[in-house]
C-alpha positions in Angstrom: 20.4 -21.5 56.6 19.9 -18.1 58.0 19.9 -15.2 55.8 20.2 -11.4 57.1 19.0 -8.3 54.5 21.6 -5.7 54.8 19.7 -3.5 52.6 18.1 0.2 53.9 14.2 0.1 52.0 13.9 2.8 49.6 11.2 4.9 50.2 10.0 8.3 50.0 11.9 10.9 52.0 14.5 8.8 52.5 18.0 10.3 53.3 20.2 10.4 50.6 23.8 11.6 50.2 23.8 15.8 50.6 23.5 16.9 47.0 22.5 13.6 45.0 18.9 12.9 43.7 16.4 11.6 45.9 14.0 8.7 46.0 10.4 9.0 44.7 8.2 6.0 44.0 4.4 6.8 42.6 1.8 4.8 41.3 0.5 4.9 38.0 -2.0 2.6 38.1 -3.7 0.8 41.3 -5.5 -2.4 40.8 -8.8 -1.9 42.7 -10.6 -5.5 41.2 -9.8 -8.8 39.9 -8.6 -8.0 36.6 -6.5 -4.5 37.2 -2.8 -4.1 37.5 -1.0 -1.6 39.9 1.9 -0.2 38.2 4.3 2.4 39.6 7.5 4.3 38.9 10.7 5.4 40.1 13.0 8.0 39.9 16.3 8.2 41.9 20.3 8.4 41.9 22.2 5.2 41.4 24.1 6.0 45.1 20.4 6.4 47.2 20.1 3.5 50.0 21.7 0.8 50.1 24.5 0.8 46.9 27.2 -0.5 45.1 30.1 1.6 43.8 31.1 0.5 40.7 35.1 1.5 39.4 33.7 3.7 36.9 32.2 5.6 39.7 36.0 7.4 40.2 38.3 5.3 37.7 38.3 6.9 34.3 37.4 4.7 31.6 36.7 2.1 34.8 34.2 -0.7 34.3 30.5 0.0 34.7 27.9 -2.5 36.6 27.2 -4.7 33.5 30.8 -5.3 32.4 31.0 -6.8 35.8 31.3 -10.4 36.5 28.1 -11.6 38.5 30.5 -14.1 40.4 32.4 -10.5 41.9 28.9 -9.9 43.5 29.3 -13.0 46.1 32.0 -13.5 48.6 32.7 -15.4 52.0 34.1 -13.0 54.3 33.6 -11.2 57.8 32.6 -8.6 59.9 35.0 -6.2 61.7 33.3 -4.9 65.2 34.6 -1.6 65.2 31.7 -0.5 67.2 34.4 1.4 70.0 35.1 3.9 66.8 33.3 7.1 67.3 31.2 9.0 64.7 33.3 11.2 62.7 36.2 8.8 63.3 38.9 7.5 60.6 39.6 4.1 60.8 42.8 3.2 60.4 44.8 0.7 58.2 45.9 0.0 62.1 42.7 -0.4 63.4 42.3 -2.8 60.0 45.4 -5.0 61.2 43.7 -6.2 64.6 41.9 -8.8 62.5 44.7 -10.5 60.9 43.4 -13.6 58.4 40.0 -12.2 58.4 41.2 -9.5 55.7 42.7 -11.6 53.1 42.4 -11.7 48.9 38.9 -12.3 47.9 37.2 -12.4 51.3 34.4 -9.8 51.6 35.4 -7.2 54.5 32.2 -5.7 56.0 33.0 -2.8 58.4 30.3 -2.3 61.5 30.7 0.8 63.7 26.8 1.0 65.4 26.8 3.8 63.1 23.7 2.6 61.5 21.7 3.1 64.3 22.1 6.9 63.6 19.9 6.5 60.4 16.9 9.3 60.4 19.0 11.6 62.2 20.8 15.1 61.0 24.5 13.6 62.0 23.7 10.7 59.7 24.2 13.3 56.6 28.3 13.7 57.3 29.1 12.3 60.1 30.5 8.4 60.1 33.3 7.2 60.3 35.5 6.5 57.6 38.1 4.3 56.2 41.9 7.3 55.8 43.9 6.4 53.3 45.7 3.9 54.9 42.8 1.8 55.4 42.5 1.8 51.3 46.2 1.0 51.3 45.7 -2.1 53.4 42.4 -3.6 52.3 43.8 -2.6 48.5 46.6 -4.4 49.0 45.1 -7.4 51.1 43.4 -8.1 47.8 40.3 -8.2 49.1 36.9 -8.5 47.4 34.7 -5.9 49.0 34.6 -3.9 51.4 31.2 -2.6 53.1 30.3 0.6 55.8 27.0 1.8 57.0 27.5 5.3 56.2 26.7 6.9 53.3 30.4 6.7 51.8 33.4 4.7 52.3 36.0 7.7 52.7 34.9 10.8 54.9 32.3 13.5 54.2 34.5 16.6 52.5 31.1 18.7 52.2 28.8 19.9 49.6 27.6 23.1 48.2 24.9 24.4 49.7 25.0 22.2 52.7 26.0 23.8 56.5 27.3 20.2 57.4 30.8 20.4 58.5 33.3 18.7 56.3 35.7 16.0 57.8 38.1 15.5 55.0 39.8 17.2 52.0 38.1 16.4 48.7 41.6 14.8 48.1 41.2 11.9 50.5 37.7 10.9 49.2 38.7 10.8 45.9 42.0 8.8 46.7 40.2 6.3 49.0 37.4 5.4 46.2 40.3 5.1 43.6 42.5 2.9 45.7 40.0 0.5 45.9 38.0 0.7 42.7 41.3 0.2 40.9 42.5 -2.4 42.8 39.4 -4.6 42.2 37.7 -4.1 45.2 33.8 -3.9 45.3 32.2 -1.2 47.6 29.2 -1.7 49.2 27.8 1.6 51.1 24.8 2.5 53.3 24.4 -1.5 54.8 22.5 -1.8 58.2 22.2 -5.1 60.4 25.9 -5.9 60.4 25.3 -6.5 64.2 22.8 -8.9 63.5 25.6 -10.7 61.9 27.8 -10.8 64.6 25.6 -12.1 67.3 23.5 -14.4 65.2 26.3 -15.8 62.7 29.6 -15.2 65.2 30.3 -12.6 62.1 31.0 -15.1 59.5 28.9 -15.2 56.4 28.4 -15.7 52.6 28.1 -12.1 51.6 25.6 -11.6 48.3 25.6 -7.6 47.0 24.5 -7.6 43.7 23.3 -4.5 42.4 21.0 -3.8 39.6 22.7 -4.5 36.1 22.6 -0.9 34.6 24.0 -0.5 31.5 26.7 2.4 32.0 26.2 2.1 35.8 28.7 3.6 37.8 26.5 2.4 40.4 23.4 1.2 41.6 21.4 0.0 44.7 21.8 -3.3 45.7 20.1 -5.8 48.0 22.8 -7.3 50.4 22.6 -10.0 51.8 24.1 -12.3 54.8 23.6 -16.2 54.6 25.3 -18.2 57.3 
């Protein structure tokens, strides 16, 4: 059994979407003898690294994380080498339908670009590409289980205040691509890295494990993903 982390490590001064909460992990306690306990804390949003986007994240009255089966968290499925798609690029429910049975209800879809080699640099803030509506439409109505990208969102950056990045997309399209999928049943997975690893190590086949922390009232929270082929 091989198993592949998916996950980004949270750490301090990480890059988080433009606009959420960041990261900060401090000690308050550090065992220095036999005896002593370290002890730390956190404080974060529930979208920082590597994260699971729960319906209630854009469905009104949608389910949060713990009203969420565990066995929704666990999928076989694939991943899609899009890696000819530039950055800033939609992908396309056409670009979706050169995979045929590999997008098909209740397989896990995981989408990899290269973009997550761009992590720890400025474009990695807006910049990735992005599944256009009609890529919800088709993985929506595919009836898949998840679906997983290595940027920061799985519809297109559409800006924030206070921000110079360039937007890519109305505010509309975001908003229809997370609803499309969120209430259709699919789970999204955002912010995964290693997806090549994947490919040449497990001919892009895997069981596909992204459970997230069980918040009550979570509209979303980080998750460690995993591959195991």
């Amino acid at each position: 059994m091989k198993v592949i982390d998916l996950s980004r490590e949270l750490r301090n001064g990480m890059q988080v979407f433009p606009g959420d909460p960041p990261y900060r992990h401090e000690y308050v306690k550090f065992a220095r003898k036999y005896g002593e306990v370290t002890l730390s804390k956190i404080e974060m949003g529930a979208h920082n690294g590597t994260h699971v986007d729960a319906p209630a994240h854009f469905v009104p009255d949608g389910d949060t994380l713990e009203r969420i089966s565990a066995d929704r968290f666990v999928a076989h499925g694939s991943v899609l080498d899009l890696s000819w798609k530039r950055p800033g690029e939609a992908i396309s429910a056409g670009d979706l339908g050169k995979f045929g049975d590999k997008i098909a209800r209740g397989r896990a879809v995981m989408i990899y670009t290269g973009f997550s080699s761009r992590y720890g640099t400025e474009e990695f803030f807006y910049n990735w590409p992005y599944l256009d509506r009609s890529a919800a439409d088709y993985l929506a109505g595919a009836g898949v289980a998840a679906v997983g990208v290595e940027g920061m969102s799985v519809a297109g950056y559409a800006g924030a205040e206070g921000y110079p990045y360039p937007p890519r997309v109305p505010r509309d399209d975001v908003v229809y691509v997370h609803y499309r999928l969120l209430s259709s049943g699919v789970i999204i997975i955002e912010n995964l890295t290693n997806l090549d690893a994947v490919l040449r190590e497990c001919g892009g086949e895997a069981l596909f494990v992204f459970a997230p922390i069980k918040i009550g009232g979570g509209e979303g929270g980080p998750a460690r993903a995993l591959a195991i082929c």
